[in-house]
N, C-alpha and C positions, 0 to 999 in steps of 0.2 A: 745588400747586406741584411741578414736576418736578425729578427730582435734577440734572440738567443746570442748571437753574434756581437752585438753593442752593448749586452749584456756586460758576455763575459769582458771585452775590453778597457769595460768600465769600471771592469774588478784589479785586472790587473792592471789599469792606469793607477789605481789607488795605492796597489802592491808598490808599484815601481816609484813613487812618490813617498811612500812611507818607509822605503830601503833606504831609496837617496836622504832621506831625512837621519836615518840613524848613522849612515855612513859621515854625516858633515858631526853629527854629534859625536861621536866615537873618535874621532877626527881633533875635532875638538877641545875631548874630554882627555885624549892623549897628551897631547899641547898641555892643557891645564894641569893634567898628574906629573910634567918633567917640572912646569914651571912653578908649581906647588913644594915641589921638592927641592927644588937648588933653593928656595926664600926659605922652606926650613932649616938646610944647609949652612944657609948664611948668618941664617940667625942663630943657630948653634940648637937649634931643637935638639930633643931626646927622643929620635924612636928607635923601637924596641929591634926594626930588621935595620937599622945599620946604614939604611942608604936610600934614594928616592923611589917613590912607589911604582914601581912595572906595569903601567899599564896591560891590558889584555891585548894580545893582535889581534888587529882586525879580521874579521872571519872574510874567506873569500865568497867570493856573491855568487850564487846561483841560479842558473834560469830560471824564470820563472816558469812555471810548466804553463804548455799549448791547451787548453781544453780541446773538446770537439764541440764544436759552435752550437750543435742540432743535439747537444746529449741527454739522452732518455735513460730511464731507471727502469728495471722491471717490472714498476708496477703501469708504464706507459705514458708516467706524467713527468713532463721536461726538466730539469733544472731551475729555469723559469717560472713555470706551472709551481715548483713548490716554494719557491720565493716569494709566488704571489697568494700560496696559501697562508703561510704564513704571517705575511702583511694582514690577512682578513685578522688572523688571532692580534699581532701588533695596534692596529685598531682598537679594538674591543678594550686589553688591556689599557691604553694609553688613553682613552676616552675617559674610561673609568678612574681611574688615578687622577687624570688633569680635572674632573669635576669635585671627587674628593677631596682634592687638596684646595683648590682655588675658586671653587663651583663654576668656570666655564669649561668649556670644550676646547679642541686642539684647531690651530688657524684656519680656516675654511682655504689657505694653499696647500692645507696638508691632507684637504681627502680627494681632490680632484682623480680622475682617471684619466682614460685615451679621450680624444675627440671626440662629444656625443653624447658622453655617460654623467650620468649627476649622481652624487654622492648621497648615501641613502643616510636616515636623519636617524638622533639621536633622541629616543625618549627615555625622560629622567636623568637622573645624575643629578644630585646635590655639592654643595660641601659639607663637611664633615665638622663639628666642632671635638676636636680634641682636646683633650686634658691632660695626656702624659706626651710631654715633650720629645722623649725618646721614639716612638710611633711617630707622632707629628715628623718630625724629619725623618725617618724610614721612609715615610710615605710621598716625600718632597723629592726625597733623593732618587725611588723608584718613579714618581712621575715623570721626571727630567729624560732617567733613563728609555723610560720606552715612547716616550718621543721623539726621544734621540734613533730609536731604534725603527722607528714609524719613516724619520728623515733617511736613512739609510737604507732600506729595503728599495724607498721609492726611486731614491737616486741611483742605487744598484740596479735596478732593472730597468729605468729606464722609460722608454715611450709606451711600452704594454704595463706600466704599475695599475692596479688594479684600484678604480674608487672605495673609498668606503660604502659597506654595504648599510641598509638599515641597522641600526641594534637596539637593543631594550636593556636599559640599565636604570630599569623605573622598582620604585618601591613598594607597587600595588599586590594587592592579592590577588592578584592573577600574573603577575611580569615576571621576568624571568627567576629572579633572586626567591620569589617567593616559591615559586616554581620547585625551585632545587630545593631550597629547606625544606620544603614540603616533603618532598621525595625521598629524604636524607632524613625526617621524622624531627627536624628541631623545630617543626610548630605543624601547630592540626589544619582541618579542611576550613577555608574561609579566612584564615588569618593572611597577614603582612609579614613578613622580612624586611625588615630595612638597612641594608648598609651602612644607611649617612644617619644612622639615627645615633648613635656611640662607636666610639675606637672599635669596643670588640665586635661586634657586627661587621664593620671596615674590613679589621682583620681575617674573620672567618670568611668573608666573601673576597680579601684578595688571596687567601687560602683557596680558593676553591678555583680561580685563575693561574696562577703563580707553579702549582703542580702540574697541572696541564701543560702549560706553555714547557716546561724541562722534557716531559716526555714528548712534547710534539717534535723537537728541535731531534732529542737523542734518535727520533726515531725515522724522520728525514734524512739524519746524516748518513743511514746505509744508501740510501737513493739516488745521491747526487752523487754525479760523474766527474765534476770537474775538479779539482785541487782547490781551485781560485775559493771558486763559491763553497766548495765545504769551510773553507778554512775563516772564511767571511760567517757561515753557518755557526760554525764554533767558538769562533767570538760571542755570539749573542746566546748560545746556550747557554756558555760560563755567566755570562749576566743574569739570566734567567733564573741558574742555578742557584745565586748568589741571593738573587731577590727571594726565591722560594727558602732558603736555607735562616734570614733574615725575621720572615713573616714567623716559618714553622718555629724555629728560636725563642720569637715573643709570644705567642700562644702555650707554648710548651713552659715557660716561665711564668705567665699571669694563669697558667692553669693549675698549678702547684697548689695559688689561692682561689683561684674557681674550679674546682675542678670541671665543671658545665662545661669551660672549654674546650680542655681535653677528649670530654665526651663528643662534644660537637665534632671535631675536625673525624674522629672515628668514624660517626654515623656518615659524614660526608665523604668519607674513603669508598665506604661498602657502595652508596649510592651513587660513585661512579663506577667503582669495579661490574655494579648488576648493572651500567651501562654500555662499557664496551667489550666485551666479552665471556668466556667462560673461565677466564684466567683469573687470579684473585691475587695480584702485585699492589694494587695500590696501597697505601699508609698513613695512617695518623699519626700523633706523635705522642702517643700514649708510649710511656719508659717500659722495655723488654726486660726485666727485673730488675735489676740495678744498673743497666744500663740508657742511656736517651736514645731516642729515635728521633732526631732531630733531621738524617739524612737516609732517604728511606731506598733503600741500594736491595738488592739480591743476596744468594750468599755468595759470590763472587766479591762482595763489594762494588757490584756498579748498577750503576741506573738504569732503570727500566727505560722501553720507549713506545710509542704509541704510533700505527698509521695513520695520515690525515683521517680514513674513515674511523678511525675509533674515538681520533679527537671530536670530528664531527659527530658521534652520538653523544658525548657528553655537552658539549657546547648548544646540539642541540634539543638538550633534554630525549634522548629518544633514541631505545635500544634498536628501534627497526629503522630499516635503509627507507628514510626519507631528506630531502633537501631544503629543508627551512624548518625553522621553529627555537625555544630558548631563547638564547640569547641575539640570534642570527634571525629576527622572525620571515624575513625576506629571503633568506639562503644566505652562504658567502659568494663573494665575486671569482670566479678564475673558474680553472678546468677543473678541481676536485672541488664538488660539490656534494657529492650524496654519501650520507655517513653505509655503516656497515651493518648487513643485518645479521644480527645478534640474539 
């Protein structure tokens, strides 16, 4: 049996488990809307349709669809392979977050790899002291989540999940945060960035994650072959989206009264657009006249998306096709590895 193979199994074990779960609830819920109705009956209730509530029919079930165990995307990398690129960016975020909010890391069973591999280390990452409570749990709720997401991936794929690679989420003037600001022009040659130094720091730097991870996901999803896993895929983009949609929301409001921040998330758009290509999609949340740009779409209305190599020039600081550096200073783990030259 190939890993691709126990993969997908393990996708749709989960499918065919979370059917049967709605099926007893729906089941259930039917039961509960007749026997809801004869107690108001009897009690002589007032409602407005005259008689007890109709439940929905149960939908009938459908196969789950078969993937193809071995399925490849035209750019050559597995189903697999991008589950496991993926996981490299799930790390990164969820590192980041679980020290911001708590100042530790995520449990040393959650960066293990196959047989062999040790888990590459984490320098920096504080926590954060906050002062608006609102952010404070933004940022509680988004750590949960992509840990949550961290456990998912590994258990999705199974015996090939990819260890955590090294990462730099340190606050020097030279690490990677400083790195980006720098490049994105919110501080000169020689200075610090610091994330955990205030909320809005926090913010602009899960700003500069948060966008990333929507288009990495949008832009996976033409690649994968299988139903199972897209649709596993799509789940965590909506999260993704949701987190980015969140972050850009409170920037785009405390920048009303700062405008600096505003300005920030701008310069940090352009500096990764002059990273991955010659295309110019990215977005701040600077308002298009009297409208917000809270949700930064096409004119279609939909979201842009990125290939692993373009996320990999941003991630790692660096327009040309190299394989480590930014935030990744080691590489990431799996088969996409080397960003795009640009």
């Amino acid at each position: 049996m190939t890993d691709d193979t126990q993969m997908m199994e393990a996708l749709e074990a989960r499918v065919r488990r979370r059917e049967g779960r709605r099926d007893f609830f729906r089941t259930m819920g039917a039961a509960a809307a007749i026997g809801g109705g004869m107690a108001l009956t009897s009690c002589g209730g007032n409602d407005d349709s005259g008689g007890s509530p109709t439940p929905s029919p149960t939908a009938t079930a459908t196969a789950t669809p078969t993937p193809t165990p071995t399925a490849t995307s035209s750019s050559g990398l597995t189903d697999g392979d991008l589950l496991n690129f993926a996981l490299n960016l799930e790390y990164l975020e969820a590192q980041f977050y679980a020290y911001a909010t708590t100042g530790t890391g995520l449990d040393a069973t959650l960066l293990t790899g196959p047989t062999g591999t040790t888990p590459g280390a984490v320098t920096g990452g504080r926590q954060v002291t906050f002062t608006d409570p609102v952010v404070a749990n933004f940022a509680r709720e988004i750590a949960a989540d992509e840990r949550a997401h961290v456990q998912f991936l590994r258990a999705a794929i199974g015996a090939t999940a990819i260890a955590m690679p090294a990462l730099d989420l340190s606050a020097t003037a030279t690490g990677a945060f400083s790195n980006a600001a720098r490049a994105a022009g919110l501080i000169g040659a020689g200075q610090a960035f610091d994330p955990y130094a205030n909320e809005n720091d926090f913010l602009l730097a899960a700003y500069l994650f948060e966008d990333v991870g929507v288009t990495a996901y949008k832009g996976a999803a033409a690649q994968l072959s299988s139903a199972v896993v897209l649709q596993a895929a799509a789940g965590i983009l909506a999260a993704e989206a949701y987190h980015a949609a969140m972050i850009r929301t409170t920037l785009y409001t405390k920048g009303l009264i700062t405008p600096s921040l505003i300005d920030a998330t701008e310069k940090i758009s352009d500096a990764r657009d002059s990273l991955d290509g010659a295309t110019d999609l990215d977005q701040g949340v600077r308002a298009i006249g009297n409208v917000s740009n809270i949700i930064p779409l096409d004119a279609n209305g939909i979201a842009f998306g990125r290939t692993p190599q373009q996320v990999l020039n941003i991630v790692y600081l660096n327009k040309a096709s190299v394989s480590l550096g930014g935030f990744f200073p080691a590489g990431v783990n799996g088969t996409a590895k080397t960003s795009a030259a640009n």
